[in-house]
Structures are given as structure tokens and as C-alpha cells.
C-alpha positions in Angstrom: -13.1 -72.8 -42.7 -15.7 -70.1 -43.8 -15.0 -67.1 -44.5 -15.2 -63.6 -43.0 -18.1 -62.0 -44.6 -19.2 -59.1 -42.6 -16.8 -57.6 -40.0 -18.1 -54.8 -37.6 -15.6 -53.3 -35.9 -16.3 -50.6 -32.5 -19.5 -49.3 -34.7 -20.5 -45.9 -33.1 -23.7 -44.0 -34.1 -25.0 -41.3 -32.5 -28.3 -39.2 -33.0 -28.1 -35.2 -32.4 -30.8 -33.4 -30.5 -30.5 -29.3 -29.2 -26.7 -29.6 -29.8 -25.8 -32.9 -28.1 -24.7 -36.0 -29.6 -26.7 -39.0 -27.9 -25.3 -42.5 -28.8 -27.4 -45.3 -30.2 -24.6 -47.5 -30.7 -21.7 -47.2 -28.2 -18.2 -49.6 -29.4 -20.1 -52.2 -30.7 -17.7 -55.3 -32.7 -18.6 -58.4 -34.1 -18.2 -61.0 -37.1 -19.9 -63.0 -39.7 -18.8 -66.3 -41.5 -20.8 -66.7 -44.7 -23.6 -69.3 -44.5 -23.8 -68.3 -41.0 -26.8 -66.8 -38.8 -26.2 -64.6 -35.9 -29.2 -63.3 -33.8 -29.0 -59.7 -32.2 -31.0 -59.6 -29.1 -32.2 -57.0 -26.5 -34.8 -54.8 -25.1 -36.2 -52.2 -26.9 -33.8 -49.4 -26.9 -30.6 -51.4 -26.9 -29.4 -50.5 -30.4 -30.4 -53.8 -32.2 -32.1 -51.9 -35.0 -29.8 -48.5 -35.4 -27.2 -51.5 -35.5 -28.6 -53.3 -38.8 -29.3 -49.5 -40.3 -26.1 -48.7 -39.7 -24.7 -51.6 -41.6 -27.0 -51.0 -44.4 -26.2 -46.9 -44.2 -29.7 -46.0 -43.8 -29.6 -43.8 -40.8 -31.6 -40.7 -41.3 -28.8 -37.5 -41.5 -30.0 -35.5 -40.1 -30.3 -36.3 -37.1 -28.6 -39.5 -36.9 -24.8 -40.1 -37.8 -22.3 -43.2 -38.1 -19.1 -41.2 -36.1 -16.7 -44.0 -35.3 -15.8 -47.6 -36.1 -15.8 -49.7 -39.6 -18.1 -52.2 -41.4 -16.4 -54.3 -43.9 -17.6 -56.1 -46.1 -16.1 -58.6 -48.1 -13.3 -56.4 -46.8 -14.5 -53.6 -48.1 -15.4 -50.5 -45.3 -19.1 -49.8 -46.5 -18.5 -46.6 -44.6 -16.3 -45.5 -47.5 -18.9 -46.3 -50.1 -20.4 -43.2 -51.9 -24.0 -43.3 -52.0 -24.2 -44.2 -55.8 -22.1 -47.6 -54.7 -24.5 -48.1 -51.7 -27.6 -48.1 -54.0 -26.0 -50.9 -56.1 -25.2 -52.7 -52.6 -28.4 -52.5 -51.1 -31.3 -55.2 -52.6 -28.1 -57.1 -54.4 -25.8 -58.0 -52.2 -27.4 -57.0 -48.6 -30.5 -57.1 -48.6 -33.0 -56.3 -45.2 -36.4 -57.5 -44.2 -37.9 -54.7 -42.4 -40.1 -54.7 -38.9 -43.4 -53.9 -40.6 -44.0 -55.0 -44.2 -47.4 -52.5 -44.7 -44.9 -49.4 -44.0 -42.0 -51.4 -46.1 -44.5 -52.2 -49.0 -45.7 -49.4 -51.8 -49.4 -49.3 -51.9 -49.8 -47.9 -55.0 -47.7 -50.7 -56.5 -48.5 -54.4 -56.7 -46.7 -56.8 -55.3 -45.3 -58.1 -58.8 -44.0 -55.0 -59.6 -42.6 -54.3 -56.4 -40.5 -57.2 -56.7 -39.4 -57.1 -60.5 -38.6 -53.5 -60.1 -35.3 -54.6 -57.7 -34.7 -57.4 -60.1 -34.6 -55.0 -62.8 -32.6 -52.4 -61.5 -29.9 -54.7 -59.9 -30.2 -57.8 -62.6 -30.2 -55.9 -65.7 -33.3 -58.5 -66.0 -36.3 -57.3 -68.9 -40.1 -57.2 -67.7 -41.2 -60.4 -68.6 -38.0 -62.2 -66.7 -38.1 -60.0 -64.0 -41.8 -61.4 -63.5 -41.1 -64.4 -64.3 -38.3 -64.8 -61.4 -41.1 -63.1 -59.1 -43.5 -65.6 -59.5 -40.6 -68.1 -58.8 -39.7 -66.2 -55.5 -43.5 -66.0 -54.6 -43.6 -70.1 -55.1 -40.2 -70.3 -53.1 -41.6 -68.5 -49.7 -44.7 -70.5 -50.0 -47.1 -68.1 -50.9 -50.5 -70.0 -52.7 -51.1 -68.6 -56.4 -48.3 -66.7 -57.3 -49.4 -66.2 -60.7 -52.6 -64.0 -58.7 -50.9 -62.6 -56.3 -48.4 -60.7 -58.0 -51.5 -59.0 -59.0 -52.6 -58.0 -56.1 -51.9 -54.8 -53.8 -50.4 -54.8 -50.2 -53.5 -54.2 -48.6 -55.3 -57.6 -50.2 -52.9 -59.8 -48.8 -52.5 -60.9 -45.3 -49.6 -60.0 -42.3 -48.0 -63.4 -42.6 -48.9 -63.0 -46.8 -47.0 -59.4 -46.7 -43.8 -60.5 -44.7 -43.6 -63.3 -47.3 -43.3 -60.8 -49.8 -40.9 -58.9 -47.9 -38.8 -62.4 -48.0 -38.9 -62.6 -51.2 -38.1 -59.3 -52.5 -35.2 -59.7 -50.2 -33.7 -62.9 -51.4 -35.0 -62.1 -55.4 -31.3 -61.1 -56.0 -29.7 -63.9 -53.9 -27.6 -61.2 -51.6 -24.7 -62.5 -49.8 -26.5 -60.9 -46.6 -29.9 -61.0 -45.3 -30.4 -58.7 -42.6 -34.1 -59.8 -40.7 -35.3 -56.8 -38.3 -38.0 -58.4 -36.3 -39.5 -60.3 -39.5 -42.1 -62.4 -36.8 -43.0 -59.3 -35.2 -46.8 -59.1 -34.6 -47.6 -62.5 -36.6 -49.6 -65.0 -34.7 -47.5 -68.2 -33.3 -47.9 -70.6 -36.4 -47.2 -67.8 -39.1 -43.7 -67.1 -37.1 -42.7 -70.9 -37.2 -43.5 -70.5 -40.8 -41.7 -68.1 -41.7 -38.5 -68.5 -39.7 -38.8 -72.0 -41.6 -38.7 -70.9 -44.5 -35.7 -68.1 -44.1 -33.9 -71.8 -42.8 -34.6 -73.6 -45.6 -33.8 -70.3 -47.9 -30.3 -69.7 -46.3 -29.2 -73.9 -46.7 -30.4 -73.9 -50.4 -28.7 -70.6 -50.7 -25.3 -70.2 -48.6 -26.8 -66.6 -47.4 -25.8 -65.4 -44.0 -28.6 -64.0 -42.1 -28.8 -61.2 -39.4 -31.4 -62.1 -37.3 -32.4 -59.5 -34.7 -35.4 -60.3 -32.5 -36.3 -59.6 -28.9 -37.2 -63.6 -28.9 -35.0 -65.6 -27.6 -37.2 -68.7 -28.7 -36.6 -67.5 -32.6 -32.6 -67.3 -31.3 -32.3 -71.1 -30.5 -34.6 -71.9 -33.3 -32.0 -70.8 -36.0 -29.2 -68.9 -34.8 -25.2 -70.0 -34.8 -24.0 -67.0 -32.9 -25.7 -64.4 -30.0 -24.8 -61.2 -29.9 -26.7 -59.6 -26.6 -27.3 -55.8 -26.6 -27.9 -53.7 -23.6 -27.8 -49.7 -23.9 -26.0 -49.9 -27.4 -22.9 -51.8 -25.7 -22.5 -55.2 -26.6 -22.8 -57.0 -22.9 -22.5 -60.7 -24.1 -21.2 -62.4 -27.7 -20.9 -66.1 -27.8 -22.5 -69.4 -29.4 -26.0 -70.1 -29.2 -25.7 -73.1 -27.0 -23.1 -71.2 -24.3 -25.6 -67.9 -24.5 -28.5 -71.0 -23.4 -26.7 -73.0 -21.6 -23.8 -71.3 -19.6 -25.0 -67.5 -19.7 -22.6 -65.1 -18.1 -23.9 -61.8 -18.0 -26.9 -60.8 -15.3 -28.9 -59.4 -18.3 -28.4 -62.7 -20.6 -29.8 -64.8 -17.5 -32.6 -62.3 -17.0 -33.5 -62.3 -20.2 -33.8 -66.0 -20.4 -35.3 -66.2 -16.9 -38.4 -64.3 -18.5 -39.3 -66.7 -20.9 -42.7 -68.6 -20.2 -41.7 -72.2 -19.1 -44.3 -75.1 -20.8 -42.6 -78.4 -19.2 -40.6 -79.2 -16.1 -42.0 -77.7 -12.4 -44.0 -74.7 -12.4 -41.7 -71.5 -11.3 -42.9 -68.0 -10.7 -42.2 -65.8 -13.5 -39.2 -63.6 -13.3 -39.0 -60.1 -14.8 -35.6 -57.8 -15.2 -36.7 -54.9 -12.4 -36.4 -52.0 -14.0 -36.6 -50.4 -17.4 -34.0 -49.2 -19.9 -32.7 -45.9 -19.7 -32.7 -43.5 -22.4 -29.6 -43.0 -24.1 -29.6 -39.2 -22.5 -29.7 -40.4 -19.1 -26.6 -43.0 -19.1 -24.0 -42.1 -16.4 -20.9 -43.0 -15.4 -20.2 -46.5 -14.5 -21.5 -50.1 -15.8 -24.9 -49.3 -17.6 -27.5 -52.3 -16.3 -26.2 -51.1 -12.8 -30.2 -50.3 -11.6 -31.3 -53.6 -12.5 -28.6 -56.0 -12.0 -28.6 -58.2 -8.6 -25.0 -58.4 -8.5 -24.2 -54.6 -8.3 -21.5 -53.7 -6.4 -19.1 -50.2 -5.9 -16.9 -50.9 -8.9 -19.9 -51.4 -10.9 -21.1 -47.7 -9.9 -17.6 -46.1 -11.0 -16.2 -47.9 -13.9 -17.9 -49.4 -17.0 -16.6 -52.8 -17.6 -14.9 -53.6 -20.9 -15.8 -57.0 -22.8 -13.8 -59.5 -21.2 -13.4 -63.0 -22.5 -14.5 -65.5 -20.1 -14.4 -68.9 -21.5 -15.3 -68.8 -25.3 -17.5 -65.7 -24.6 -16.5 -62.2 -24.7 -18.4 -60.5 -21.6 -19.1 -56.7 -20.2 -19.4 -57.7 -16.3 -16.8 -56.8 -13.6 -18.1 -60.5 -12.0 -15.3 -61.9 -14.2 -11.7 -60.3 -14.6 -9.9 -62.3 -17.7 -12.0 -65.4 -16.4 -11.3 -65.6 -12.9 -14.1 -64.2 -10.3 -13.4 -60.7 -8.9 -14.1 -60.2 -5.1 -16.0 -57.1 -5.9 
């Protein structure tokens, strides 16, 4: 059996504005095998990203703050580390693609150096190796000339070219952990297919786990083992891939995957979650996708459901009470 990587136990983060402590991330828990890929999914808003900040300890103080909750690694709380010991962490043994790789990437640095400057300060590697294993890096994620292109500055290289790059810094020191934050975001269809091919084939020659954490559910079936669905910086469903597909239990999990554009089989009108997600300020009492779900009912106004397991999923729905149906 694999073993326990990453273990995130009732995670709180909350950001501070005029005095009052707004959470990001509400009691959020989950696990990680190594070799294993778990995809974070949500709206916008839902905590996905403070989430795989928080894990790395890269939440801007102020105004933002870790309160509650632990994040072990190896078995190891990370939020015990002192910063010197995080800095050592970070790029070696968790390392994070970032949402957009022109804001993630120095422009006054070329991409070669970019690269062997991690591979020097975590690998105790000299210049000319450092290189070396950055034009090998550049080969692995497919990019064409590496010998040019380490060269070469952000700007002269392509979207698709500069999330490459990101990929490859990333995996230069082979980290245990690769956290993905949107890495397809705003790449055309066959660049995304690309790319999510290549962090595959990187993870199987590899062994790394991978955080993947995309509002694409399509990327989700294409390389995920485990779902962890996010809704108002709760956890509201945290199962396989092929239950979360197949046998979704939450309203929001079946809304979500009610939205996606259907290709084959009989044309169906297009169905949208009503609605939009509050702010974290304006969350009241009670179960917090109450406005939009179809299934509300009075409990759901007055209580907010815990995760309850239902089947092999753990879900946040009074629709289920320890498996059985509730009459609501």
C-alpha cells in the first residue's frame, strides 16, 4: 500500500479586513498517497487556490493567516516549519506550478537561468551542471531547441512555451509534490492536452504526487485518482474520480457536471448552477449552497451539514444522514 504523503487535517485560513477575520478556508481535510493525483475543483472563490498556498505557506501576512488545522508532511506539520526550513522545502521537495507563468516568470532573467538558479540553491549543483540539467528539463517537457531557449527571455517564448517552463522549473529538483494551480488556464484546447500529457507522463517516470486544481472537470477525469470538491472554502464532496463521475452525491457536484458541453449522445439544453457564489463576508447561518441548491429545505436554512460518509464518499448534504435518506 502507498504511503501517506501529504495529510491536511481541518485547514483553516482566514484573511483580515477593518478588524474582522473572513475565512478563505473553513475545516478543510484531506490525504495524499505518493504517486497519486488528486484534483481540487470549484468555482471561483471556493478556496481551491488559498488551499494550495496554504500548503505551500505562501499566504501574504498581512492580511491573510493559517489560524487552525495541520499539514503534514511526510509527517511533519509544515505549520511548524520556520521560514529558513520552508525555503529549503519549497522548489525541492514541493514544488507549485502557478496560474500565470508571465507573472510567475522573471523578465529580466532568461529562462536558463531561471531554472539553474533553483537547481543551484537546492542541489548544491555548479553553473555548468545546473545548465546542463536545464536543458535536460527543457528536452523532458517537450520544448523544441533547448540549447536556444534557455537563452531566451519570458517574453520571446509563447503561453503554452512559458507554462512548459514553469513545468520544468517545477520538476528540475524531482519534488515529492507537485502542486498545479490552474496550469491549462488560458491555453488554447491542444496546448492543454499537451501539457496535462506531459505532467502524466512526468509523474509515472517519476513517482511524484500531483495536486491538481482546476475549475475543469474534463482535466479531472483526464488524470485525477481522487476529487476533492470545494464550495465556500468547505469541502462539500471527497471521493474517487469515477464515484465523483459516475455516482455524484452532492447538488453542487451534479451541477457542476451538468454544465459541461455535451459532444455525443442526444442534444440536452445546457444547465447552469443559478446563482453565484457569495463572498466569504456574506456567509450566514446554515448550509452554504442553500440559494442555489434545488433540494433546499428548512434544516438546510438552520444548520450547516457536516461531511457525512455516504458510501465511499464523504459528503456535506443533509439529503443523506450516515447513508440513509433524511425526510427533510
Amino acid at each position: 500500500m502507498a504511503e501517506e504523503l501529504l495529510e491536511v487535517k481541518d485547514l483553516r485560513t482566514v484573511f483580515y479586513s477593518d478588524g474582522e477575520a473572513i475565512p478563505a478556508v473553513d475545516g478543510v481535510s484531506f490525504g495524499l498517497k505518493k504517486g497519486e493525483t488528486l484534483g481540487i475543483v470549484g468555482e471561483s472563490g471556493s478556496g481551491k487556490s488559498v488551499t494550495s498556498l496554504s500548503i505551500m505557506r505562501l499566504i501574504p501576512s498581512p492580511p491573510g493567516k493559517v489560524v487552525g488545522g495541520s499539514i503534514l508532511f511526510k509527517g511533519q506539520d509544515l505549520l511548524e516549519k520556520t521560514d529558513s526550513d520552508m525555503r529549503k522545502i519549497r522548489g525541492n521537495n514541493i514544488s507549485m506550478i502557478f496560474q500565470e507563468p508571465m507573472t510567475s516568470l522573471n523578465p529580466v532573467y532568461t529562462i536558463g537561468k531561471q531554472i539553474s538558479e533553483t537547481l543551484m540553491l537546492h542541489q548544491n549543483l555548479s553553473k555548468k551542471e545546473a545548465t546542463d540539467r536545464a536543458v535536460e528539463m527543457l528536452k523532458l517537457v517537450k520544448i523544441p531547441l533547448p540549447d536556444k531557449r534557455i537563452k531566451q527571455y519570458p517574453h520571446q517564448l509563447s503561453g503554452g512555451m512559458r507554462q512548459r517552463v514553469m513545468i520544468a522549473m517545477a520538476l528540475s529538483c524531482r519534488p515529492e509534490l507537485l502542486i498545479a494551480d490552474e496550469p491549462t488556464t488560458a491555453l488554447d484546447v491542444t496546448i492543454q492536452a499537451q501539457i496535462l500529457e506531459i505532467i502524466k507522463e512526468l509523474k509515472e517516470k517519476t513517482g511524484t504526487a500531483v495536486i491538481l486544481i482546476t475549475h475543469d472537470l474534463g482535466v479531472v477525469a483526464e488524470i485525477a485518482d481522487n476529487v476533492l470538491v470545494m464550495y465556500c472554502g468547505r469541502a462539500v464532496e471527497y471521493s474517487s474520480v469515477r464515484n465523483i463521475f459516475f455516482n455524484p452525491r452532492h447538488p453542487y457536484t451534479s451541477g457542476l457536471l451538468n454544465s459541461i458541453p455535451r459532444v455525443e449522445g442526444p442534444k440536452k439544453k445546457l444547465q447552469a448552477i443559478k446563482g453565484v457564489v457569495p463572498s466569504p463576508n456574506q456567509i450566514t447561518k446554515g448550509c452554504r449552497f442553500k440559494t442555489r441548491c434545488d433540494y433546499v429545505h428548512k434544516r438546510c436554512m438552520d444548520e450547516e451539514p457536516p461531511l457525512l460518509e455516504v458510501g465511499q464518499s464523504l459528503v456535506r448534504c443533509w439529503r443523506y444522514c450516515g447513508g440513509g435518506e433524511c425526510d427533510g
